[in-house]
C-alpha positions in Angstrom: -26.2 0.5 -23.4 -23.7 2.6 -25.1 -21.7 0.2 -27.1 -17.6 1.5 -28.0 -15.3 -0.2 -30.1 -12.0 0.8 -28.9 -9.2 0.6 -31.4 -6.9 2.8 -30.1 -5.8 4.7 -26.6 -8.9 5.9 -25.2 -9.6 9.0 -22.5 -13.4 8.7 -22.1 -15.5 10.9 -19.7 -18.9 9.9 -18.9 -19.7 13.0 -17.8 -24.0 13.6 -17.0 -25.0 10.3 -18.5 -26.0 7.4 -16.5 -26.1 4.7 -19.7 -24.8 1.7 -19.4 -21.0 1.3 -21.4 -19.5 -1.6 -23.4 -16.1 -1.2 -24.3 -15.2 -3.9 -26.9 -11.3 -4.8 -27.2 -10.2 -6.4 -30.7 -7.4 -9.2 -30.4 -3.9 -8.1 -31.0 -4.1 -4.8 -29.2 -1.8 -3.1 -26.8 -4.1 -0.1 -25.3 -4.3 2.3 -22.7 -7.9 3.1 -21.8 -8.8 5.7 -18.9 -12.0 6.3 -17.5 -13.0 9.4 -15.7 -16.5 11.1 -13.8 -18.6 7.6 -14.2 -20.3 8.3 -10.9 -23.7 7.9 -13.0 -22.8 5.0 -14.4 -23.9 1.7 -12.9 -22.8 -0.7 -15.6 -19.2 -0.7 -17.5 -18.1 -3.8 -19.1 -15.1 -5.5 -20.9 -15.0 -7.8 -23.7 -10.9 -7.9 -24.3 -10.3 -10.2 -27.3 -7.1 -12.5 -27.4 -3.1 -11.6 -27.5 -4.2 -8.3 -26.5 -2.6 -6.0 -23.3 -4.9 -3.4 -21.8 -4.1 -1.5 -19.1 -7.5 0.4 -17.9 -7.6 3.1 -15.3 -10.7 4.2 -13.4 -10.7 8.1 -10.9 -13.5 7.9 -9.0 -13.8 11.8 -7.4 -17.5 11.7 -6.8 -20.4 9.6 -4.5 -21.3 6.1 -6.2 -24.3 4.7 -5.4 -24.2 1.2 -7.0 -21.5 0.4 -9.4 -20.9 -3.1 -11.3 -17.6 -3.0 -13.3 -17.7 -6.6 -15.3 -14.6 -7.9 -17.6 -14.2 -11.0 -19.8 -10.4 -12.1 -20.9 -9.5 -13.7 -23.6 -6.8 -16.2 -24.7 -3.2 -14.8 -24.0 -4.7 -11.5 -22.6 -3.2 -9.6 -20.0 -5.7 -6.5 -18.3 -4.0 -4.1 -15.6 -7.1 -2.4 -13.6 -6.0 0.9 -11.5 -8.7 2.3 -9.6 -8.3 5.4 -7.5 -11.2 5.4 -5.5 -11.6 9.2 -4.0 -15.4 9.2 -4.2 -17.3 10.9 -1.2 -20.0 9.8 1.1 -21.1 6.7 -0.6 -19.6 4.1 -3.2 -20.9 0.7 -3.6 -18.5 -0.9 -6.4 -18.7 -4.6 -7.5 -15.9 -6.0 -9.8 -15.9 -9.2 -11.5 -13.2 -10.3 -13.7 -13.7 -13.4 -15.7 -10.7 -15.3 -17.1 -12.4 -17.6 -19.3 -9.1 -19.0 -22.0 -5.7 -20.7 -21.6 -2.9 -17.8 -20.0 -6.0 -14.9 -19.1 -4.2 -12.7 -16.8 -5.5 -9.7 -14.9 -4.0 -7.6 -12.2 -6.4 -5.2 -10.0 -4.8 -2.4 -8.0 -7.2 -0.1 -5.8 -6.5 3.0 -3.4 -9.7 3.8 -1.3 -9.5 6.7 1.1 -12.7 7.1 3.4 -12.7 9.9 5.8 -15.2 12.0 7.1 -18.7 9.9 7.2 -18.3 8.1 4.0 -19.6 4.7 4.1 -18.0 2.4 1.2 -18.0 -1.0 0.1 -15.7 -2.9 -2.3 -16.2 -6.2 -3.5 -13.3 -7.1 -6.0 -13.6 -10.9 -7.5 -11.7 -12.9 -9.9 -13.0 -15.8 -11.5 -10.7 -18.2 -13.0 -13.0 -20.3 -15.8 -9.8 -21.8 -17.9 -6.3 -23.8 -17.5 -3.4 -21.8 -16.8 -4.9 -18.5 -16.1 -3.8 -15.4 -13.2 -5.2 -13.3 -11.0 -4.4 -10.8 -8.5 -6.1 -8.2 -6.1 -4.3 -5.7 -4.3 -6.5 -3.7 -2.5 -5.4 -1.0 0.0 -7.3 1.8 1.9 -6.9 4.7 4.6 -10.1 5.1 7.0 -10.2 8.3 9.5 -13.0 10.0 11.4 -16.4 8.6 11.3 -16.3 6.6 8.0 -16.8 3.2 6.8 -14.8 1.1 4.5 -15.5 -2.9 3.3 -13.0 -4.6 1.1 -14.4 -8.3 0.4 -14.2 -10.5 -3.0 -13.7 -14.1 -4.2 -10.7 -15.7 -6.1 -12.5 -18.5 -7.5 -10.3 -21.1 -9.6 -13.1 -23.6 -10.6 -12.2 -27.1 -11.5 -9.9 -28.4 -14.2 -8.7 -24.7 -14.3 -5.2 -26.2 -12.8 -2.0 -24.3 -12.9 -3.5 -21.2 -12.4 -2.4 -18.7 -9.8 -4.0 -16.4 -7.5 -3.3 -14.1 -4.9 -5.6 -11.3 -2.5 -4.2 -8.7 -0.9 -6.5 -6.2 1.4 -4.9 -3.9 4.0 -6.7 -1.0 5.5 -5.0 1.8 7.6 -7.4 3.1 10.2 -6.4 6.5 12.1 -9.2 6.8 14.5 -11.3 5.0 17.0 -15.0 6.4 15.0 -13.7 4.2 12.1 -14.9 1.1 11.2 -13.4 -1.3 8.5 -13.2 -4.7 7.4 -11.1 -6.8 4.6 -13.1 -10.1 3.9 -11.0 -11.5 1.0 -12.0 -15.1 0.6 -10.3 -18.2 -1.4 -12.4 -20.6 -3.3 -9.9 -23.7 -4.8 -12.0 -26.6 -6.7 -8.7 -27.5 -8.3 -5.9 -29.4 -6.9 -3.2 -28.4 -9.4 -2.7 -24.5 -8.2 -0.7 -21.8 -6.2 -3.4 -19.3 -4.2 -2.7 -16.9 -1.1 -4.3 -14.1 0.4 -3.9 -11.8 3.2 -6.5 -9.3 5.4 -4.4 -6.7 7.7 -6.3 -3.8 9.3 -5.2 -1.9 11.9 -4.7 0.9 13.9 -2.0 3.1 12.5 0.8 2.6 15.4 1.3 5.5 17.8 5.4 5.5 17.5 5.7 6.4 13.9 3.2 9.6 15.0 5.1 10.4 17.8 8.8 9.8 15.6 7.1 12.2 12.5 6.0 15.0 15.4 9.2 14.6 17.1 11.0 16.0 13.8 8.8 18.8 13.1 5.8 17.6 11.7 2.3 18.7 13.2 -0.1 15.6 14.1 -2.4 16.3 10.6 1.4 16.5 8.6 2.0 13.2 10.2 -1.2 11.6 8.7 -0.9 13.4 5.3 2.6 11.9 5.0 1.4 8.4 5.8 -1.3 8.8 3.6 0.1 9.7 0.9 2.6 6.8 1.0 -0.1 4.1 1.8 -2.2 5.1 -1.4 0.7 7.4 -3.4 1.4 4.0 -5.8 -2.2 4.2 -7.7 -0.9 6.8 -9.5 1.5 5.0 -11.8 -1.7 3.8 -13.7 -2.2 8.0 -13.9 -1.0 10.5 -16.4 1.3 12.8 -14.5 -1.4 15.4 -14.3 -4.3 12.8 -12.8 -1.6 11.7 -10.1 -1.2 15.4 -9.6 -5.0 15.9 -8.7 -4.8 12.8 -6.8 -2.7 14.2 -4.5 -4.4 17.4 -3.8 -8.0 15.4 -3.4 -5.8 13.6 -0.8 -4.4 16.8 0.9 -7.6 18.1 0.5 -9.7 15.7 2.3 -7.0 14.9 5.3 
């Protein structure tokens, strides 16, 4: 395990190594840490200390075969996950976030697009181990042709955790009938004193706002592009302008 002690903003590329990282977060920090080409790694952990505000990005370009992306909170803490998932043919990615002192907070936002024959699975879970500590999951994905896609998770507030919050959100976009996808967010409350919520929604992109977009102009392929873009365009404002730039094209590119 490659253990890092981060003390200031961190690009780090794990380019041709498969060991296992450790990024360690002193208390009182204010960082920006992004991760890019960790399609080798199957292990990356968290340890964020307390009063600390970490905003940590993850571009996944390339196939994953088993990922486990692990997080521990401190007191006062605040982590903001972005993770643009453009991997290809497979990517198995399990993420657990564990709030474990008074005030923990951490936000996950993902954009998954699976076209072609990928086959993906995303299991995105938030575990709230303290008093007063919040959570949420936004996960949001495009499927088309023959592929696959699984969003499913646990928001667990265990007992005496009370006035926490927590809140799932999973909505798939699918364009065509080979597809197959599925949101499974699930709510697990062993505490009275709490506010929770989720919400699944896949579907069938509807037929009008393809025929409305074709009707001005657009081809049927513009059409989806343009939808696509705007379903998973909002990952990118956890990008440098010249990530979000190559998110784009990976996204024209694989429509």
């Amino acid at each position: 395990m490659k253990k890092i002690q981060v003390l200031s903003d961190l690009i780090y590329s794990a380019a041709n190594s498969s060991e296992d990282l450790f990024f360690e977060v002193a208390s009182n920090k204010v960082l920006y840490i992004y991760l890019k080409d960790i399609e080798e790694v199957s292990s990356i952990h968290f340890e964020v200390g307390d009063n600390s505000n970490i905003q940590i990005s993850v571009f996944a370009r390339k196939s994953i075969e088993n990922e486990n992306l692990t997080a521990n909170v401190g007191e006062n803490s605040r982590i903001a996950v972005y993770y643009a998932d453009f991997a290809i043919e497979k990517n198995i990615l399990n993420a657990s976030i564990n709030l474990n002192k008074n005030n923990a907070d951490c936000e996950w936002h993902l954009a998954s697009l699976a076209s072609s024959n990928d086959d993906k699975e995303i299991a995105v879970s938030i575990y709230h181990n303290h008093p007063n500590t919040h959570g949420r999951i936004d996960n949001y994905g495009v499927c088309e042709d023959n592929s696959k896609l699984l969003f499913s998770g646990v928001s667990h507030i265990k007992n005496g955790s009370h006035q926490s919050t927590s809140h799932q959100n999973a909505k798939i976009v699918v364009f065509d009938d080979g597809c197959k996808a599925i949101a499974r967010p699930i709510l697990k409350i062993d505490e009275n004193d709490i506010e929770a919520s989720h919400a699944a929604v896949v579907g069938k992109i509807n037929d009008d706002h393809i025929f409305y977009l074709t009707s001005r102009g657009l081809t049927v392929e513009e059409s989806k592009l343009l939808i696509t873009l705007g379903y998973l365009k909002p990952i990118a404002k956890g990008f440098n302008e010249e990530t979000a730039n190559e998110i784009y094209q990976l996204i024209e590119g694989r429509l």
